[in-house]
C-alpha positions as CSV (number, residue, x, y, z in Angstrom):
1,X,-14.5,-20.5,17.4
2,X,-11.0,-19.7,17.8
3,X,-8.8,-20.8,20.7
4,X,-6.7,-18.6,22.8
5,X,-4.2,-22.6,23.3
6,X,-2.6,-22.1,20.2
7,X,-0.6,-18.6,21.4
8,X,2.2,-18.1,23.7
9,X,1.0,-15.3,25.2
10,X,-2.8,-14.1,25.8
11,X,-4.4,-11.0,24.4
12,X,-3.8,-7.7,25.7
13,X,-5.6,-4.4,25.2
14,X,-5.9,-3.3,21.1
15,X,-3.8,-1.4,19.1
16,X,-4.7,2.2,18.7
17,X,-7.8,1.6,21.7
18,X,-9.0,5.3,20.9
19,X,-11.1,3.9,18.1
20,X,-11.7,0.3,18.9
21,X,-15.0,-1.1,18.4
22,X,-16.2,2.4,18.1
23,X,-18.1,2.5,15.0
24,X,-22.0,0.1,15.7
25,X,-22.9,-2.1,13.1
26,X,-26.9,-1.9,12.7
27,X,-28.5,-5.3,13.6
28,X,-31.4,-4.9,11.4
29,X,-31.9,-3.4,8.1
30,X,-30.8,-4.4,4.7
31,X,-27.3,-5.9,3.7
32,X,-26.6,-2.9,1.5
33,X,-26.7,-0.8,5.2
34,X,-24.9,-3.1,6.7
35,X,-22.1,-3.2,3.8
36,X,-22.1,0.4,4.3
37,X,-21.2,0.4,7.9
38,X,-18.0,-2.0,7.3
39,X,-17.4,-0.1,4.3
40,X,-14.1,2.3,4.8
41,X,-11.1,0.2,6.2
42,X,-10.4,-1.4,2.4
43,X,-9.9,2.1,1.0
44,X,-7.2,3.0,3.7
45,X,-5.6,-0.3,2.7
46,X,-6.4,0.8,-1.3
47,X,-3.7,3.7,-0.5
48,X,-0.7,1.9,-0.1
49,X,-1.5,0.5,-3.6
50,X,-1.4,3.7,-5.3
51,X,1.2,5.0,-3.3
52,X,4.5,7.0,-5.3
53,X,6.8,4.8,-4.8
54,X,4.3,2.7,-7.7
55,X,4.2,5.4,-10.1
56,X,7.9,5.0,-10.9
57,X,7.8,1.4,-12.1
58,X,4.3,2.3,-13.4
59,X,5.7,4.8,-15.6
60,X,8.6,2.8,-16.4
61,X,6.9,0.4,-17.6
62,X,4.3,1.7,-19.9
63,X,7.3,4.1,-21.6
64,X,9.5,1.3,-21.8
65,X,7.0,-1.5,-23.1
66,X,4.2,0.0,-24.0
67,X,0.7,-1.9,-22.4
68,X,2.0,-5.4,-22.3
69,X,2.9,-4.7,-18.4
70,X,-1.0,-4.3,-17.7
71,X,-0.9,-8.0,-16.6
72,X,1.4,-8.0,-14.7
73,X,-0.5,-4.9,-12.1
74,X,-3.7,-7.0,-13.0
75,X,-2.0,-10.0,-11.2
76,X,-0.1,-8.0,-8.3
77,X,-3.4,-6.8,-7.4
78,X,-5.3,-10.3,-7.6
79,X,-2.1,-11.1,-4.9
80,X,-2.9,-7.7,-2.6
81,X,-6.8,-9.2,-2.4
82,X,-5.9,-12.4,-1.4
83,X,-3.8,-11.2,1.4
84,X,-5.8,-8.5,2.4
85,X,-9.0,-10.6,3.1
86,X,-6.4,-13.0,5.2
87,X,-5.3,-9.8,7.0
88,X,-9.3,-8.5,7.7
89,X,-9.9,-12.5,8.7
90,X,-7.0,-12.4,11.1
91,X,-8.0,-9.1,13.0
92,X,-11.7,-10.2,13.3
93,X,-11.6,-13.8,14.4
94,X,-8.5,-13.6,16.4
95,X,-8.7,-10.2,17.9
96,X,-5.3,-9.7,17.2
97,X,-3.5,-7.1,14.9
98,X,-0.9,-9.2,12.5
99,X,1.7,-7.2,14.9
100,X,0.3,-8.7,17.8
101,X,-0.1,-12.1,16.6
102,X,3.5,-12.4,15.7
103,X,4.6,-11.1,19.5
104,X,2.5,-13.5,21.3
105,X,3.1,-16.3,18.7
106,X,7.1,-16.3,18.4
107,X,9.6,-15.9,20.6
108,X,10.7,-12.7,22.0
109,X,14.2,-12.3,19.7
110,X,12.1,-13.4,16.3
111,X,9.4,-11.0,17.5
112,X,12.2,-8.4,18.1
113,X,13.9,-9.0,14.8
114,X,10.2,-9.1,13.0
115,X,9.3,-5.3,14.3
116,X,13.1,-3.8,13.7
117,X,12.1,-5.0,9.7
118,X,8.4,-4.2,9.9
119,X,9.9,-0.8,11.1
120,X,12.7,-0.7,8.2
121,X,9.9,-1.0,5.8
122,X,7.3,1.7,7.1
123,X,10.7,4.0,7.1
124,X,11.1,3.2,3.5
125,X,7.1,3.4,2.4
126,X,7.1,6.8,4.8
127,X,9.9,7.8,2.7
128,X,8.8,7.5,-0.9
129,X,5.4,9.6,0.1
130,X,7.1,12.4,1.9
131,X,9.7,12.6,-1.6
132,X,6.2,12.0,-4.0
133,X,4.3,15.0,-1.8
134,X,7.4,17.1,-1.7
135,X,7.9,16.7,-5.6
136,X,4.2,17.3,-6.3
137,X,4.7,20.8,-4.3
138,X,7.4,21.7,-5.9
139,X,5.9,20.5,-9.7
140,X,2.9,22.5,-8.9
141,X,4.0,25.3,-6.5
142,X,7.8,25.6,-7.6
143,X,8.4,25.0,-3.6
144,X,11.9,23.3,-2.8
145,X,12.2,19.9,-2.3
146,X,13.7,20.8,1.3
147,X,10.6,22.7,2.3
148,X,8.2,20.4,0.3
149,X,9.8,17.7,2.4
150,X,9.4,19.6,6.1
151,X,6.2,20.5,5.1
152,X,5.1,17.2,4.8
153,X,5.6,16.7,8.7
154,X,2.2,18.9,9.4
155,X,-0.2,16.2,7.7
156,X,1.0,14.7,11.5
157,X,-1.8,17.3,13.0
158,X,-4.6,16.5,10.6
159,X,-4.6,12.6,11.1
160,X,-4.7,13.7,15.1
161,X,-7.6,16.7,14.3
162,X,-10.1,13.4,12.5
163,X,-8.9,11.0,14.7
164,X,-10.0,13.3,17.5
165,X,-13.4,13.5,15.6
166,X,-14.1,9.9,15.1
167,X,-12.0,7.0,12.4
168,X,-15.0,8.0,9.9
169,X,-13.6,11.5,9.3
170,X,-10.1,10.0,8.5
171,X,-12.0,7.3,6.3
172,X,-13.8,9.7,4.4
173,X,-10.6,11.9,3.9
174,X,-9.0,9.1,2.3
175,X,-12.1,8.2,0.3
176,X,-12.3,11.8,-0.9
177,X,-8.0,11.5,-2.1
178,X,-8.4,8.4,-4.0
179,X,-11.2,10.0,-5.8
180,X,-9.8,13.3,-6.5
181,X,-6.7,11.0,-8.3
182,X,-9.4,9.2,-10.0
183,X,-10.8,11.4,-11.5
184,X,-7.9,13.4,-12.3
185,X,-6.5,10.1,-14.4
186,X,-9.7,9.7,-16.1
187,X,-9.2,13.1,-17.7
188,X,-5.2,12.0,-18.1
189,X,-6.9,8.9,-20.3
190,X,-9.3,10.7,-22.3
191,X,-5.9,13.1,-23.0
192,X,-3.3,10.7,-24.0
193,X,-6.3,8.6,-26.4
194,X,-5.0,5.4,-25.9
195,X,-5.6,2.5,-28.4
196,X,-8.3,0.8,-26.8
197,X,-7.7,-2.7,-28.6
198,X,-4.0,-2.7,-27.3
199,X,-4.9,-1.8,-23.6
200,X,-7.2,-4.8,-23.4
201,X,-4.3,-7.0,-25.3
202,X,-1.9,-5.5,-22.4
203,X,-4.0,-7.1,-19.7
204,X,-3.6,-10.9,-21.0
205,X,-0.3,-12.0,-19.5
206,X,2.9,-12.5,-22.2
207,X,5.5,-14.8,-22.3
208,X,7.8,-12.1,-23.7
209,X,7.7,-11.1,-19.9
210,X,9.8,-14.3,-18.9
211,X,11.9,-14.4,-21.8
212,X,13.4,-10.3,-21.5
213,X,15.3,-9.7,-19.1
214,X,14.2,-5.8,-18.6
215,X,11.0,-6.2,-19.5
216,X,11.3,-9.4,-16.2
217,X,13.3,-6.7,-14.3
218,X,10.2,-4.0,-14.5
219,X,7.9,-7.1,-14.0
220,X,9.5,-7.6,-10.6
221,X,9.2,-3.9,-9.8
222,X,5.9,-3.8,-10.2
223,X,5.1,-6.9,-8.2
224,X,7.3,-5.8,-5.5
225,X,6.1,-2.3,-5.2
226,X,2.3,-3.1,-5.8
227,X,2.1,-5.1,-1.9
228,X,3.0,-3.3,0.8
229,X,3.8,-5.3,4.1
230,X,2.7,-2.2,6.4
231,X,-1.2,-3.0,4.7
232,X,-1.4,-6.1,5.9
233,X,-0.7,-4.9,9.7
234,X,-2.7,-1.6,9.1
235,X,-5.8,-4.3,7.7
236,X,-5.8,-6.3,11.1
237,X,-5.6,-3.9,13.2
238,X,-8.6,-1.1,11.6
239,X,-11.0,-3.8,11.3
240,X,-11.0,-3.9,14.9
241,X,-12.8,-0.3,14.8
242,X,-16.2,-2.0,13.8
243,X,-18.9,-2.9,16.9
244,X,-19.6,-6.4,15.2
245,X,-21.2,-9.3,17.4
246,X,-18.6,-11.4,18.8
247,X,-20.6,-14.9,17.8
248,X,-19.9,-17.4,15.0
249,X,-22.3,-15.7,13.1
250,X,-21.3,-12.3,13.7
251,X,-17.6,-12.8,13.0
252,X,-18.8,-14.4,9.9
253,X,-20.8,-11.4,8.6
254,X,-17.8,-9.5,9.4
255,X,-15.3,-11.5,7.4
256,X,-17.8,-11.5,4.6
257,X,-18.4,-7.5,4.7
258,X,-14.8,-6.5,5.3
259,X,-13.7,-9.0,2.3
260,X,-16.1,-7.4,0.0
261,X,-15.2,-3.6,1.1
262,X,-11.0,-4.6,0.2
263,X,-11.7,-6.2,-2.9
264,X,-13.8,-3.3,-4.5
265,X,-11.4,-0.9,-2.7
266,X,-8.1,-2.5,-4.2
267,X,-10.3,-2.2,-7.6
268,X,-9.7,1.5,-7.8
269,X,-6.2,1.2,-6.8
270,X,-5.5,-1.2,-10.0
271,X,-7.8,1.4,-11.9
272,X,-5.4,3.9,-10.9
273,X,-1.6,2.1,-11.3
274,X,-3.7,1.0,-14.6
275,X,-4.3,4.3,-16.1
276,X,-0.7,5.3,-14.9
277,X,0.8,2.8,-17.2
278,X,-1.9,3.4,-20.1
279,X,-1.3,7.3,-19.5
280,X,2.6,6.7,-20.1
281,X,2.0,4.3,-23.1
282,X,-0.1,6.3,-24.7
283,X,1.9,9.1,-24.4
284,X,5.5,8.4,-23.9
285,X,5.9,5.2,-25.7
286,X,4.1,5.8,-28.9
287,X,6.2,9.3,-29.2
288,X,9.1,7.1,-28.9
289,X,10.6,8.2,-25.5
290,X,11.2,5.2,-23.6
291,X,13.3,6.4,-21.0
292,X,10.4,8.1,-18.9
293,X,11.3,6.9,-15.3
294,X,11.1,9.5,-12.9
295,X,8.4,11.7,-11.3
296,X,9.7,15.0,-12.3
297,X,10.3,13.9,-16.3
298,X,6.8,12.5,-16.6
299,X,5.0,16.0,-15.1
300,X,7.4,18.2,-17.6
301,X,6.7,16.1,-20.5
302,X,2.6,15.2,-20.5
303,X,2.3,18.7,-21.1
304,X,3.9,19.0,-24.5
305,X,2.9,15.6,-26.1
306,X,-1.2,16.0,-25.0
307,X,-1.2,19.6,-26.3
308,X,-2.4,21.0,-22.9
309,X,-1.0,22.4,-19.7
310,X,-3.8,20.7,-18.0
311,X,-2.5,17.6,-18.4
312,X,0.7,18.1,-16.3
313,X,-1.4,19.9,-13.7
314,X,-3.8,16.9,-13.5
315,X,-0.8,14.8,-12.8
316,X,0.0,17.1,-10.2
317,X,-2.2,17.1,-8.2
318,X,-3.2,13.4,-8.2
319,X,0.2,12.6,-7.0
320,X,-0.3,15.2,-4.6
321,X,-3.5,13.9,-3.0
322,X,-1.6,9.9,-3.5
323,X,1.0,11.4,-1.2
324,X,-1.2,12.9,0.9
325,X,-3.0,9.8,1.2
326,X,-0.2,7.7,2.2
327,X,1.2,9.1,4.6
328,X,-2.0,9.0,6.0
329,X,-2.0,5.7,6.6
330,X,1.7,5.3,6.9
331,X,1.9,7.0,9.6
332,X,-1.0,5.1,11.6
333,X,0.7,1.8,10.4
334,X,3.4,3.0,12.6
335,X,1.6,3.0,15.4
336,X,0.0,-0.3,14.9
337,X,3.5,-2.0,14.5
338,X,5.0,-0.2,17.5
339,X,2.0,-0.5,20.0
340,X,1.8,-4.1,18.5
341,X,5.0,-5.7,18.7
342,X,6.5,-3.8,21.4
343,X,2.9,-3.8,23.9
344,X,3.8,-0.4,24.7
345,X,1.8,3.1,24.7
346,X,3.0,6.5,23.2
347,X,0.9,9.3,23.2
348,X,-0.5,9.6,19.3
349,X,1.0,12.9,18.1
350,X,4.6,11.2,19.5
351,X,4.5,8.2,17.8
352,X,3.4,9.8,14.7
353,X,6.4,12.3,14.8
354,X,8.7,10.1,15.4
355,X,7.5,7.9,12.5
356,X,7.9,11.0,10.3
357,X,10.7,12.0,11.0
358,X,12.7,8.4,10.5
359,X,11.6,9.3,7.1
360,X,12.5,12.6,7.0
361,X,16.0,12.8,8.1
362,X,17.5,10.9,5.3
363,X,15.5,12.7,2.9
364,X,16.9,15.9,3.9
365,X,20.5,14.9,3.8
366,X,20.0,13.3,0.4
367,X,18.1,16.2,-1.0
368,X,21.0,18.7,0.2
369,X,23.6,16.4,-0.9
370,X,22.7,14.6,-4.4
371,X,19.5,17.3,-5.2
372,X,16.7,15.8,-7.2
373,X,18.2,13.0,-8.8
374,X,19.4,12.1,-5.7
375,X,15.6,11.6,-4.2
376,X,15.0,9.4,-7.5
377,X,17.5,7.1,-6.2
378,X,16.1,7.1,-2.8
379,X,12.7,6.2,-4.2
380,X,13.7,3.3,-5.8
381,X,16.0,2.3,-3.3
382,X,12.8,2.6,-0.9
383,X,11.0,0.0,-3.0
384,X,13.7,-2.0,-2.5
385,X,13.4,-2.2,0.9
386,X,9.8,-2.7,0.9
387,X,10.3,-5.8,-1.2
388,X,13.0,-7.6,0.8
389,X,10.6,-6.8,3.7
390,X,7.4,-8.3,2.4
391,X,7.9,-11.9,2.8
392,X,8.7,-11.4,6.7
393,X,4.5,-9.8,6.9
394,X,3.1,-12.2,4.5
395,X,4.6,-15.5,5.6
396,X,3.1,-15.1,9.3
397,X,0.1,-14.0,8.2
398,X,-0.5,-16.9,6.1
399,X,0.8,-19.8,8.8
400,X,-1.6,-18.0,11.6
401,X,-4.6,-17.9,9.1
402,X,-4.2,-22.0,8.1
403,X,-3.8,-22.9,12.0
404,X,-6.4,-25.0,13.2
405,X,-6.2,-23.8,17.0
406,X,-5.2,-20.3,16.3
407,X,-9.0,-19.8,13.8
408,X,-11.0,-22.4,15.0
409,X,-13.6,-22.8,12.9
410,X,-12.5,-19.9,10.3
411,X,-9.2,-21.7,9.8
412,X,-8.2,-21.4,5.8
413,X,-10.0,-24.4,3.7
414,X,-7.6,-26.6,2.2
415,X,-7.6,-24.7,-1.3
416,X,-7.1,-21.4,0.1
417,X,-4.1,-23.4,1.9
418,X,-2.7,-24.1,-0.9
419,X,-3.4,-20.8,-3.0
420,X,-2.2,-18.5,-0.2
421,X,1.4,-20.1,0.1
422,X,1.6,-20.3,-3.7
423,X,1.3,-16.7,-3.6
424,X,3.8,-16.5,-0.5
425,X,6.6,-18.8,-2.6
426,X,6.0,-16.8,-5.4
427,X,6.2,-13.3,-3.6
428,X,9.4,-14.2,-1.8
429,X,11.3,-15.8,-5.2
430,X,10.8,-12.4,-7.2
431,X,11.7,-10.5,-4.7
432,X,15.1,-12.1,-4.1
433,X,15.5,-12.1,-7.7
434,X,14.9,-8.6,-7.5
435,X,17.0,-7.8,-4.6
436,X,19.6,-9.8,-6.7
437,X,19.5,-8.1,-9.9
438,X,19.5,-4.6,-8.2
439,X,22.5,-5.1,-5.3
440,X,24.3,-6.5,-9.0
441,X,23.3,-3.4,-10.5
442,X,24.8,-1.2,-8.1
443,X,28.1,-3.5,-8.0
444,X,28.6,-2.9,-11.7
């Protein structure tokens, strides 16, 4: 089992207490009920993964380079499993949130520095699903981007209305989202008649990738928008929420379960960034428009290439329900990192306001300012951010899983050693070179 000798500090009381351990895992019965009792935390994770600030490299991509990107979001998401099961793994054997983990493993200056980035980023993810929302209003309902974005401050009362109900009404919420833009690109597909051959070609990495520059550039964007730092403290901590035995065994039935419910999750979110690409290759590229990067270009134009207004209204409303979705679970990330890193309590409906509105703020004064193509920049600027960010979540996350006295027994094996930090190395290089390419960018 797992020793309390290899942290500085000992445990304290949970993250987000109101719903920890409150769901029972059935003792008896088959493994499909059991399954279904740990199923739900892997699709709040799946949301981060199909948040707006994807669809813009998404799109980019497929108008740009037609399917060849599709390997690239196969591989990103191969990444995002990985470090999702090391994030369940951490939460259930340790009993720590990643938040947590780093405050009683590092001093208190590191931990201090770690939550004033951990914060930056959730600012910048919060950011690019209030813009995504507040576009899809005002796509669909012709409402301002101003009052799209102060509107988007309410979904603050439903996460307190289900989480006042129990964390299986927010689960099956989410569940309900990621279906609704499911479906909704399913019909986009069918639409835009994509060359089936090519799509399958698109998914076998090139090396044309490497070898041009933009083609490298977008790569990087994808990559670096597809994992989200803020999932792998919200996976730590919402794992918690199941009644499992505290054994060997039962920790290992847990780790098994949980793993199995984020890998078929983060299946439907590489469904989804999927069909966005194929949707915008199929009908962008082979029109010859290869400049498709932005939300607002991509609604007005699906309607006139497929032949059908339905087709614009469909993309709608699935980036409606992916905003609605994210901010979600943005906004109970938030809590996660603050109660986690910081030990202290603020009453739900504060924290989540204040979250909100660190996100809102500079979206106002850029939307008054600069307009709409001032809250393009912001949302790639946001996924900047989010990339620079990621290597300060993943790199504790992978030295607490691989340490003996921290996991006991459920320490990584040697080969998941290995694989993990591969995947850390790589995650941090591209996102420097990213960071590089865009600060260069900006200079010339």
């Amino acid at each position: 089992m797992a020793s309390e000798q290899g942290w500085r500090n000992p445990r304290t009381q949970p993250t987000m207490p109101e719903v920890y351990r409150s769901l029972k895992i059935p003792k008896t019965g088959s493994w499909f009920r059991k399954f279904l009792a740990f199923a739900g935390p892997g699709y709040l994770v799946a949301v981060g993964y199909m948040d707006p600030g994807n669809w813009a490299t998404d799109l980019a991509g497929g108008s740009l380079f037609g399917y060849t990107l599709l390997s690239v979001i196969l591989l990103s998401n191969l990444m995002a499993i990985l470090l999702q099961a090391l994030a369940g793994k951490l939460g259930i054997v340790t009993g720590r949130d990643l938040a947590q983990a780093c405050r009683d493993h590092y001093s208190k200056p590191v931990s201090m520095g770690l939550w004033a980035l951990c914060e930056l980023a959730i600012a910048a993810c919060d950011l690019a699903e209030v813009i995504g929302t507040a576009i899809a209003l005002n796509l669909l309902f012709g409402i301002p981007l101003m009052y799209g974005i102060i509107i988007t401050v309410l979904d603050v009362l439903v996460i307190l209305l289900l989480q006042h109900k129990g964390f299986r009404y927010i689960e099956a919420m989410v569940i309900t989202l990621i279906g609704t833009v499911g479906l909704c690109f399913v019909a986009e597909i069918v639409m835009s008649q994509p060359a089936v051959s090519e799509v399958f070609r698109g998914f076998v990495p090139s090396a044309e990738i490497i070898s041009n520059p933009t083609m490298l550039y977008i790569a990087i964007g994808i990559l670096g928008a597809t994992v989200m730092p803020h999932n792998l403290y919200l996976h730590s901590s919402i794992v918690q929420t199941r009644q499992f035995e505290q054994t060997e065994l039962g920790k290992r039935q847990a780790i098994r379960y949980t793993t199995a419910d984020s890998t078929i999750a983060l299946f439907f979110a590489l469904f989804i960034n999927a069909a966005i690409l194929i949707v915008s290759a199929a009908a962008f590229h082979s029109a010859g428009i290869l400049d498709v990067a932005e939300i607002g270009d991509a609604y007005n134009l699906l309607a006139p290439l497929l032949g059908s207004t339905m087709a614009s209204i469909l993309f709608g409303v699935a980036l409606l329900a992916a905003g609605q979705n994210s901010t979600l679970t943005g906004t109970m990330a938030g809590q996660i990192v603050m109660e986690g890193f910081l030990n202290i309590r603020l009453p739900a409906w504060l924290r989540r306001l204040i979250t909100r509105l660190i996100a809102i703020v500079p979206a106002v004064i850029v939307t008054a300012i600069a307009g709409e193509s001032g809250t393009a920049q912001l949302l790639i600027l946001s996924q900047v951010i989010l990339s620079l960010q990621l290597s300060f979540a993943v790199i504790p996350l992978v030295k607490f899983t691989s340490d003996k006295k921290k996991m006991g027994v459920f320490v990584n094996p040697l080969w998941l050693q290995i694989l993990a930090w591969a995947v850390a190395i790589v995650i941090a290089g591209l996102n420097l070179y990213l960071l590089y390419q865009t600060v260069a960018g900006w200079l010339n």
